[in-house]
C-alpha positions in Angstrom: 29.7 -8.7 2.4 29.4 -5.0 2.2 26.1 -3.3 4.6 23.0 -5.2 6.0 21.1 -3.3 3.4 21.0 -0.6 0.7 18.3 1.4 1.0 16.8 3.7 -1.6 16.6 7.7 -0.6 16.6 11.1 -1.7 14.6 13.9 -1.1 14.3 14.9 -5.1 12.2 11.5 -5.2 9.2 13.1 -3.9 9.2 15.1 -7.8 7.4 12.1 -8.2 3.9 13.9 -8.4 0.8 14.0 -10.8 -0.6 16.7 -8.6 -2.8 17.7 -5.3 -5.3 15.5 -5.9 -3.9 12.7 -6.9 -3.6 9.5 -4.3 0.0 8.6 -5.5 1.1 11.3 -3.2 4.7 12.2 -2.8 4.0 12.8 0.9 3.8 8.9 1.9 7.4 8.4 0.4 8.2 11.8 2.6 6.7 10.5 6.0 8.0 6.6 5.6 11.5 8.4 5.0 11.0 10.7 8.3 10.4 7.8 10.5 12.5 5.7 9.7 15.2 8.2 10.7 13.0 9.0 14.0 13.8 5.3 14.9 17.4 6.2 13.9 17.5 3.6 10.9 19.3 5.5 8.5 21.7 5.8 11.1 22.5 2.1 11.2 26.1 0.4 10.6 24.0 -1.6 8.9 22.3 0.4 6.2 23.9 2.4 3.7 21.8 4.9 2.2 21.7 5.3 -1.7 20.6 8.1 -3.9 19.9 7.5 -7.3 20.6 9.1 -10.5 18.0 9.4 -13.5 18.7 5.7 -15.4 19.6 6.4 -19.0 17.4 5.2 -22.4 19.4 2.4 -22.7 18.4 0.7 -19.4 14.7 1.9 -19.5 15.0 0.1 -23.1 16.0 -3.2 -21.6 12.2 -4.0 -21.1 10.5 -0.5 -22.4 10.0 0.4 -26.0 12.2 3.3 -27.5 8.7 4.9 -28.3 7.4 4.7 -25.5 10.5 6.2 -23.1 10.2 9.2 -26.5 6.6 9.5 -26.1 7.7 9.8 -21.9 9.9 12.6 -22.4 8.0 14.2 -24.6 5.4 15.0 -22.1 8.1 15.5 -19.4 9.4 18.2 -21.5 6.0 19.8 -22.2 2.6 18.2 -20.4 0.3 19.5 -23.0 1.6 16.5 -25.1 -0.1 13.8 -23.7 -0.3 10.3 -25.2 -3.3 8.5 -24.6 -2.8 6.0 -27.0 0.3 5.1 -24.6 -1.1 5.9 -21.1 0.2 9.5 -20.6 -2.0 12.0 -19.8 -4.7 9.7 -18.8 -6.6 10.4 -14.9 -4.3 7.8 -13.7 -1.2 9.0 -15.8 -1.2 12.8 -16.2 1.5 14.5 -17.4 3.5 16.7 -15.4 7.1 18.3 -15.9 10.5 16.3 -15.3 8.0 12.9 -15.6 10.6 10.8 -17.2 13.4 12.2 -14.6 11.5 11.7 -11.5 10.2 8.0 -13.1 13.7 7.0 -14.7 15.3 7.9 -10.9 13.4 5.4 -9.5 14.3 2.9 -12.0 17.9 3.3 -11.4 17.2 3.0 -7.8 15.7 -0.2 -8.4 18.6 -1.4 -10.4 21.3 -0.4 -8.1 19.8 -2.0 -5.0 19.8 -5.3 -7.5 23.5 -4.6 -8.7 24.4 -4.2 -4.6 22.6 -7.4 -3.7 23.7 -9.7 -6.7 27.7 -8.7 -6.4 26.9 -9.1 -2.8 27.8 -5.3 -2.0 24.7 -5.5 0.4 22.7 -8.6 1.6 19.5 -7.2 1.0 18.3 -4.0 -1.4 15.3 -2.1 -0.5 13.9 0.4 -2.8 10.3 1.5 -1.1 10.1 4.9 -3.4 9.8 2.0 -6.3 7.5 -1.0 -6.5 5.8 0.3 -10.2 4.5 -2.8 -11.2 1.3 -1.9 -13.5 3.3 0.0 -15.7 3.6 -1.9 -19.6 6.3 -2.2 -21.8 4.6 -0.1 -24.1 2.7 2.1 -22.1 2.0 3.4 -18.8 -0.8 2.6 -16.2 -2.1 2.2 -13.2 0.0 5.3 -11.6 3.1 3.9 -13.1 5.3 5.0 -15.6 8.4 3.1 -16.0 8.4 -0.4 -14.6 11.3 -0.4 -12.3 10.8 -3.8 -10.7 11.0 -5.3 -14.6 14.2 -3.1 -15.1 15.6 -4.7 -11.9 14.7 -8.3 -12.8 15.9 -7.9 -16.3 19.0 -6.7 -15.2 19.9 -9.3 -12.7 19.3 -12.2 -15.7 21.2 -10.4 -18.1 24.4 -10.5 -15.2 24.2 -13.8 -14.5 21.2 -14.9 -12.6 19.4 -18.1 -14.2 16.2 -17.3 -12.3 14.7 -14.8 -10.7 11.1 -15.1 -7.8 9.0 -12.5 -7.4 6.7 -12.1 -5.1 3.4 -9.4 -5.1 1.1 -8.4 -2.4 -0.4 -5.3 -3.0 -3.8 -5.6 -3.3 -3.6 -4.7 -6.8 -2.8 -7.9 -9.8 1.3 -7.1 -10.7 -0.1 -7.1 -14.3 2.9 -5.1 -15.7 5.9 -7.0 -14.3 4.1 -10.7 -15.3 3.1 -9.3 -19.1 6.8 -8.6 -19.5 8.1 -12.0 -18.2 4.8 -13.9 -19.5 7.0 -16.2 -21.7 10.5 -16.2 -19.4 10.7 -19.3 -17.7 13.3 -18.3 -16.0 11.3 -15.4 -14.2 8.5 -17.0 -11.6 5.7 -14.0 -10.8 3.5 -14.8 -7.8 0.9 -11.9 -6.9 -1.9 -12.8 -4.1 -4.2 -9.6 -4.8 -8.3 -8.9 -4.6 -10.3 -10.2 -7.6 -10.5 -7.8 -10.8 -14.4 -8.1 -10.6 -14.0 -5.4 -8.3 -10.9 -3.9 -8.7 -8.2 -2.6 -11.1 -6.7 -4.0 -13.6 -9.6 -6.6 -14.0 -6.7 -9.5 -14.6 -4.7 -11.9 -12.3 -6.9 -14.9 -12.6 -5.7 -18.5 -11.7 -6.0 -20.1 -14.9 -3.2 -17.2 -16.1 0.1 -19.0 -16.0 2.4 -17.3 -18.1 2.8 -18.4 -22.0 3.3 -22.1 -23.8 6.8 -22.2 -23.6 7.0 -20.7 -19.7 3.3 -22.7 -17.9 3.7 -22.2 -14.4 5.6 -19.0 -13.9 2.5 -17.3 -13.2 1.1 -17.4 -10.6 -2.1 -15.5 -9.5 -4.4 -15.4 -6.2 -7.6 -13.7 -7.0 -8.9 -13.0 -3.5 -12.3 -11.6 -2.5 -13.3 -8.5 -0.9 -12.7 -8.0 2.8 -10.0 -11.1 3.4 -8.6 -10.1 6.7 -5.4 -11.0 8.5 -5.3 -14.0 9.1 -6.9 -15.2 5.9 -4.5 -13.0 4.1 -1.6 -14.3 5.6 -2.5 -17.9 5.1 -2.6 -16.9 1.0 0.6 -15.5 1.0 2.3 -18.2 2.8 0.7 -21.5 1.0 1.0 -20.3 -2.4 4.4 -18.6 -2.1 6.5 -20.4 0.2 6.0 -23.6 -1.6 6.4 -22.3 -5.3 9.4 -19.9 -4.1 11.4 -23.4 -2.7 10.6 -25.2 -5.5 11.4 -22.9 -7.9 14.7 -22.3 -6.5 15.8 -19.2 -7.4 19.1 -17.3 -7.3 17.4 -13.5 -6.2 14.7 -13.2 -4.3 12.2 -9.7 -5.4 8.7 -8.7 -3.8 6.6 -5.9 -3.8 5.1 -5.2 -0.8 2.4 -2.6 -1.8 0.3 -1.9 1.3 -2.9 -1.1 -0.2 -4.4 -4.0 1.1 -4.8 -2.5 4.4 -8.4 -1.8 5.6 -8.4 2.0 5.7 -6.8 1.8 2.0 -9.7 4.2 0.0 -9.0 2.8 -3.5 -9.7 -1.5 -2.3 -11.6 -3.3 -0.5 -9.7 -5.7 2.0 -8.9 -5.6 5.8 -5.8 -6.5 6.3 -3.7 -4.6 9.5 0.0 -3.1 9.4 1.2 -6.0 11.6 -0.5 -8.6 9.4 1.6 -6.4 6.3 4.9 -6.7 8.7 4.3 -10.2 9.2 4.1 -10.9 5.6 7.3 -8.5 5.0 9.3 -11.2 7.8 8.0 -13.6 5.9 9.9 -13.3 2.9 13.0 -12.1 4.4 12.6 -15.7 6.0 12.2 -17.0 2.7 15.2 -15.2 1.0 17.3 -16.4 3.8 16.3 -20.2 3.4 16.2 -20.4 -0.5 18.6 -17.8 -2.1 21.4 -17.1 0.2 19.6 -14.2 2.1 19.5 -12.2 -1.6 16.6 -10.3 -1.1 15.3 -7.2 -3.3 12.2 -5.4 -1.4 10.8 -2.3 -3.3 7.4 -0.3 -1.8 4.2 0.1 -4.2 0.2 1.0 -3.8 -0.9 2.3 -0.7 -2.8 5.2 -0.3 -3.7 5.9 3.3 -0.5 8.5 3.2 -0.3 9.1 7.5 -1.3 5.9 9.0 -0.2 3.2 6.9 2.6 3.5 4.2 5.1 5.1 7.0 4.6 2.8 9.5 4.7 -0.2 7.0 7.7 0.5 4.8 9.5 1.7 8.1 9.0 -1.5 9.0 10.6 -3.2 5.5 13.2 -1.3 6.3 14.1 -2.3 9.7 13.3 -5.6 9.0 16.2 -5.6 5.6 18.5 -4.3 8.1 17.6 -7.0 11.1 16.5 -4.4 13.6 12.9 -5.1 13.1 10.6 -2.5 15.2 8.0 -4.3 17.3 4.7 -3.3 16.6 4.0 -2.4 19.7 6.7 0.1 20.0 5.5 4.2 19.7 5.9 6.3 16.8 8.6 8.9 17.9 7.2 11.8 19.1 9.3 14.0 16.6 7.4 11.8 14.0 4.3 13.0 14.9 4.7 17.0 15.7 5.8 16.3 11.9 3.3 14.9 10.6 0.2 17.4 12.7 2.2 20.4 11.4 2.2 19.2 7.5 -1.3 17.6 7.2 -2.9 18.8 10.6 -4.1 15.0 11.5 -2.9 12.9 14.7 -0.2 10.9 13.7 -0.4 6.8 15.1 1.1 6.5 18.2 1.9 2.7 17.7 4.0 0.8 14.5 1.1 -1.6 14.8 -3.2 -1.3 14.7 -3.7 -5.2 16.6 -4.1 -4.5 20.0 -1.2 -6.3 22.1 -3.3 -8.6 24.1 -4.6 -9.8 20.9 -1.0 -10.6 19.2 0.8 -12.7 18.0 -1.8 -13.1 14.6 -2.6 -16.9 14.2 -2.0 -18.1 11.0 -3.6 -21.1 9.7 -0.8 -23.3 7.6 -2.3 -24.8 4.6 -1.8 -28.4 5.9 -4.6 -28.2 8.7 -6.7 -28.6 5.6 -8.6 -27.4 2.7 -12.0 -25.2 3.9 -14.3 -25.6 0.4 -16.9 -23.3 2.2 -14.0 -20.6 2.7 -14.0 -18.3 -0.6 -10.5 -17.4 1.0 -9.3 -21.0 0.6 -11.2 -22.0 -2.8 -9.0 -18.5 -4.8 -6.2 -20.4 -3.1 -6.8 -24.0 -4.2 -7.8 -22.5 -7.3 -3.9 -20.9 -7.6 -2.5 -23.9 -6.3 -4.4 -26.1 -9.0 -3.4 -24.1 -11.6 0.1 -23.8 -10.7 1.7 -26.4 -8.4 1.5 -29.4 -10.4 4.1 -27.6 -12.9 6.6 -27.2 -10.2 6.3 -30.6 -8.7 4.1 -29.7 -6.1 0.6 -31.4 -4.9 -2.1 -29.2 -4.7 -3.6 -31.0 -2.1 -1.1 -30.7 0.7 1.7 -28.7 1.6 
């Protein structure tokens, strides 16, 4: 066994960017970056740093269309040539020079941390620049170009691996990764995100569990607005700790987009950074107890740029290396003379929101019983119904 973890980084990353005013700013991948090396993480026997170069047409091609990655670098090359018909140039989408570069880097980023954890060069990959999961294999969407986590997923199957879990909280349905394993058996998707009555993409409901020859390897929670932590927690835990162990796999993948956080502007849940870092612990548990500890982490939504992403993908990335930061631990001072001289707001002084006296959160497990008058507990019943009895598994109880 080679490091702890390989982590994803470069500063060239942050070309990543549709513009000023868009909420995909490069600044939150800038800021996570920064404190994670104020907490000296980067520094770490245990981490080994890796930089990325732009993934060639053949990999993207492993899940994109050749037409589509053309149409990409078409606008990359020139931004007046959008392609609406395949997503580019859209609000969400616009064109901007060196797109393809700056979206095939974080592909191959993706795919190395896979390569490191399946040869066992690493124990755990984490890739937080990456997490693009909305983007199709045709098109792109929902702020994402290429869909790195697919890439990643489709590379580990075609070297060896027989099945693959992944695992998606962002608050957002993980429409892109699931359309392009709909009818893989071998692939299980799992996303717990809010409803798509109120929120993009408008999909991710129970009763979609992948295609006739692969029933069951979707999985969707359709959640509804302003699920808090403990609610939250309990979704993620008795839909995918059960369906991850049955399902066995050899490579564990999640997406840990932390839009579901309550200052998050673009959704509509109230969920807390420690409730996100318990959920991130979570499935490093799970790795460890179902796949050999192989565990591929990547980052996602999340739009609160200062207060949130940092603190929460700092905290993927301690926990990947097992020096987890306590929530209640300050933000390094450096961090935040940073962050007041390039945005002019006060950074947060703590890795966590929950007040101390008031942790550790308090999940309720799924086998103190079903709560019909919960709308929580009836998008989760409605998952498990959908789902479990495909895997072996009784709705009912855990």
């Amino acid at each position: 066994m080679g490091s702890r973890a390989h982590v994803v980084w470069d500063d060239v990353i942050t070309a990543y960017n549709f513009g000023a005013e868009h909420p995909m700013a490069p600044l939150r991948l800038d800021l996570t970056a920064r404190l994670c090396e104020g907490f000296g993480l980067f520094e770490l026997p245990e981490i080994e740093i890796v930089s990325p170069p732009v993934a060639s047409d053949a990999l993207l091609a492993t899940v994109h269309e050749r037409a589509y990655i053309e149409a990409v670098k078409a606008a990359s090359a020139d931004p007046r040539r959008v392609n609406i018909a395949r997503g580019i140039g859209t609000e969400d989408d616009p064109a901007f020079e060196g797109m393809h570069e700056a979206s095939a880097r974080l592909v191959q980023g993706t795919r190395m941390v896979c390569e490191s954890v399946w040869t066992g060069e690493a124990e755990h990959g984490v890739n937080f620049c990456g997490g693009m999961h909305h983007a199709m294999a045709d098109r792109a969407s929902g702020f994402c170009i290429y869909n790195d986590i697919a890439v990643g997923i489709q590379w580990l199957l075609d070297n060896g691996a027989e099945r693959v879990a992944y695992v998606d909280v962002d608050v957002h349905h993980g429409d892109g990764v699931e359309s392009i394993f709909w009818d893989d058996p071998r692939v299980l998707t799992i996303s717990v995100h809010e409803n798509g009555r109120m929120l993009f993409p408008g999909t991710g409901w129970p009763a979609d569990i992948g295609g006739l020859e692969a029933e069951g390897s979707a999985v969707n929670v359709a959640l509804p607005p302003g699920v808090t932590d403990s609610a939250w927690l309990r979704a993620v835990i008795s839909i995918a700790d059960p369906l991850v162990r049955a399902f066995k796999p050899d490579v564990l993948v999640t997406q840990h987009g932390c839009d579901t956080h309550m200052e998050d502007p673009l959704a509509h849940l109230a969920v807390t950074v420690d409730a996100q870092r318990y959920a991130i612990e979570v499935m490093h548990d799970l790795a460890h107890a179902v796949c050999g500890g192989k565990w591929v982490a990547v980052g996602g939504g999340g739009y609160e740029v200062v207060d949130v992403v940092p603190r929460t993908w700092t905290h993927l990335t301690a926990i990947a290396a097992h020096a987890p930061i306590a929530a209640a631990s300050e933000t390094p001072q450096q961090w935040r003379d940073y962050v007041h001289w390039k945005t002019g707001r006060l950074a947060p002084q703590r890795m966590g929101d929950v007040p101390v006296n008031n942790l550790p959160i308090w999940v309720q497990p799924w086998s103190m019983g079903y709560n019909p008058e919960s709308p929580t507990d009836r998008a989760i019943m409605a998952a498990r119904e959908a789902s479990f009895s495909h895997h072996g598994l009784d709705p009912w109880f855990d």
